[in-house]
C-alpha positions as a Markdown table, in Angstrom:
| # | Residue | x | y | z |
|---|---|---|---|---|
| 1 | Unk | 182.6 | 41.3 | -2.0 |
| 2 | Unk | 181.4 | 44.6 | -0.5 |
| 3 | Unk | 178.5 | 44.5 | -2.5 |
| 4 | Unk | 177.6 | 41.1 | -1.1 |
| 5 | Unk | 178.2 | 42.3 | 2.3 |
| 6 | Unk | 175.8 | 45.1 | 1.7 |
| 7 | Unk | 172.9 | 43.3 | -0.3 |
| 8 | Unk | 173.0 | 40.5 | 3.3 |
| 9 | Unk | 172.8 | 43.8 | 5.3 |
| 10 | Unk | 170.1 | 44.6 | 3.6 |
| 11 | Unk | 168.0 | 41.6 | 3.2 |
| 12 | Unk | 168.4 | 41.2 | 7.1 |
| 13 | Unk | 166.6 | 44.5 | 7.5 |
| 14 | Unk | 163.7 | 43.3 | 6.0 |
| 15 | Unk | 160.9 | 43.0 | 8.3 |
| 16 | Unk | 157.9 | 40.2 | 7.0 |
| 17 | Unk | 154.4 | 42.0 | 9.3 |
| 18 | Unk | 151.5 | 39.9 | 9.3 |
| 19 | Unk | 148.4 | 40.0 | 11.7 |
| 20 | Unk | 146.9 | 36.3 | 12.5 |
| 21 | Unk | 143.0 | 37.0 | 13.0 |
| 22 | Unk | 141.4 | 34.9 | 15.5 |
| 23 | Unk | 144.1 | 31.8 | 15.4 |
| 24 | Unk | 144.1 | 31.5 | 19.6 |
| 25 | Unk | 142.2 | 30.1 | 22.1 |
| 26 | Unk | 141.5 | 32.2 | 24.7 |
| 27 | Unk | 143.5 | 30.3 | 26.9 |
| 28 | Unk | 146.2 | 31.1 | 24.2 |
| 29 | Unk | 145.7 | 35.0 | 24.0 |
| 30 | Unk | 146.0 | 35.0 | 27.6 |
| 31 | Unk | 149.6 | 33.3 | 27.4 |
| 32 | Unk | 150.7 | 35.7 | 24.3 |
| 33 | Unk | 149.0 | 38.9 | 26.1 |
| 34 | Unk | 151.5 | 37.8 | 29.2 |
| 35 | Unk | 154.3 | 37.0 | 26.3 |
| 36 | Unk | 154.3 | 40.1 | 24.1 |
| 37 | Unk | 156.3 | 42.5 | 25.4 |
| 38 | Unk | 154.9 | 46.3 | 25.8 |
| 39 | Unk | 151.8 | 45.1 | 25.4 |
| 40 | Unk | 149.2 | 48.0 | 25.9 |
| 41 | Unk | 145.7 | 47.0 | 25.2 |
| 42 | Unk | 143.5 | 49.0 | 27.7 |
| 43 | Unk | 140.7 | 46.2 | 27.9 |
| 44 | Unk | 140.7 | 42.7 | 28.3 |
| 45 | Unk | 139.3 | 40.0 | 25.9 |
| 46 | Unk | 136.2 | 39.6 | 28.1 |
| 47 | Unk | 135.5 | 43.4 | 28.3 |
| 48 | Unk | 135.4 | 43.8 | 24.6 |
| 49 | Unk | 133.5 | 40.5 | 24.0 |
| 50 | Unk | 130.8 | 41.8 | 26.1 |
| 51 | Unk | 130.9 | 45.1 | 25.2 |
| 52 | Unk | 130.8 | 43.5 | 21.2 |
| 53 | Unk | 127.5 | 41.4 | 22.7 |
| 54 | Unk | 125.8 | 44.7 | 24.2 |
| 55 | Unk | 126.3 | 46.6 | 21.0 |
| 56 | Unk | 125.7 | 44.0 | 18.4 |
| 57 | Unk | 128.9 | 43.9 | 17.1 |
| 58 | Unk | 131.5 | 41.7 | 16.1 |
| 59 | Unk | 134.9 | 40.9 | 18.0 |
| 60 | Unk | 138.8 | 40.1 | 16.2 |
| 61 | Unk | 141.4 | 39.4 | 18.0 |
| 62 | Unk | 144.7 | 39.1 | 16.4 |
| 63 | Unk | 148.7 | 38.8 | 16.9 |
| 64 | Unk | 150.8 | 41.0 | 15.5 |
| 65 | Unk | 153.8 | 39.1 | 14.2 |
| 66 | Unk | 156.8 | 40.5 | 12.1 |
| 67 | Unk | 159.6 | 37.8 | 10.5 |
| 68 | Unk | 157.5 | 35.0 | 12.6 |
| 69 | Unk | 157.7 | 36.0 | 15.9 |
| 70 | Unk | 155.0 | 37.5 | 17.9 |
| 71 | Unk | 155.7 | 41.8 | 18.3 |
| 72 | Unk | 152.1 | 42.7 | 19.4 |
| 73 | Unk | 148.4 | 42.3 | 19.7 |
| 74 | Unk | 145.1 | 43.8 | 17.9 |
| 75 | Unk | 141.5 | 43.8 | 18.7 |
| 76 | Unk | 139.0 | 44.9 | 16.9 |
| 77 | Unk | 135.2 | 45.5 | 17.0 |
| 78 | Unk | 133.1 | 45.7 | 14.1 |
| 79 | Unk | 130.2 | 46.8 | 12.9 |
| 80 | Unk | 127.8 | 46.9 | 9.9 |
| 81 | Unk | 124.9 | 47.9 | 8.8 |
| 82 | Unk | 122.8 | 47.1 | 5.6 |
| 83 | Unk | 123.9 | 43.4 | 5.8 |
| 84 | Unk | 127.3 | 44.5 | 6.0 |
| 85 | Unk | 127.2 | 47.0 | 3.0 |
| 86 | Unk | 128.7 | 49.6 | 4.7 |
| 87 | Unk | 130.7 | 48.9 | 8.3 |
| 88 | Unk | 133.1 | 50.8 | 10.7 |
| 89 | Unk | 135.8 | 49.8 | 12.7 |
| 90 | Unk | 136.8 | 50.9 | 16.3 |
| 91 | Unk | 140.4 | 50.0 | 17.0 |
């Protein structure tokens, strides 16, 4: 019985993390970015899309979700060079 008590414990501790890259709408980021809470992302999404433009890079966006529910947010810029053979990321 104990050890069924324990082995529930311990499943429920389990935390599922997956990131969901570029699923929202802008209108949609906006909502989550309001949503998430503790949210600290310095720019906006129109800072970092221009600044993406400017520099010939590419933007991500994604949400941060652990068992299903959103817990946080994630952009990205990229960039490559050599038709992508080698490329860096700037989080």
């Amino acid at each position: 019985m104990l050890q069924n008590v324990m082995e529930k414990q311990a499943q429920s501790e389990i935390k599922l993390c997956t990131i969901k890259w570029d699923a929202l709408s802008d209108r949609e980021w906006n909502k989550c970015f309001y949503d998430v809470k503790r949210s600290n992302l310095l720019q906006s999404d129109i800072y970092v899309r221009a600044m993406a433009r400017i520099n010939n890079q590419k933007f991500r966006c994604g949400v941060i979700e652990i068992n299903g529910r959103a817990a946080g947010l994630i952009q990205i810029l990229e960039a490559g060079v050599l038709n992508n053979a080698v490329h860096g990321v700037i989080v």
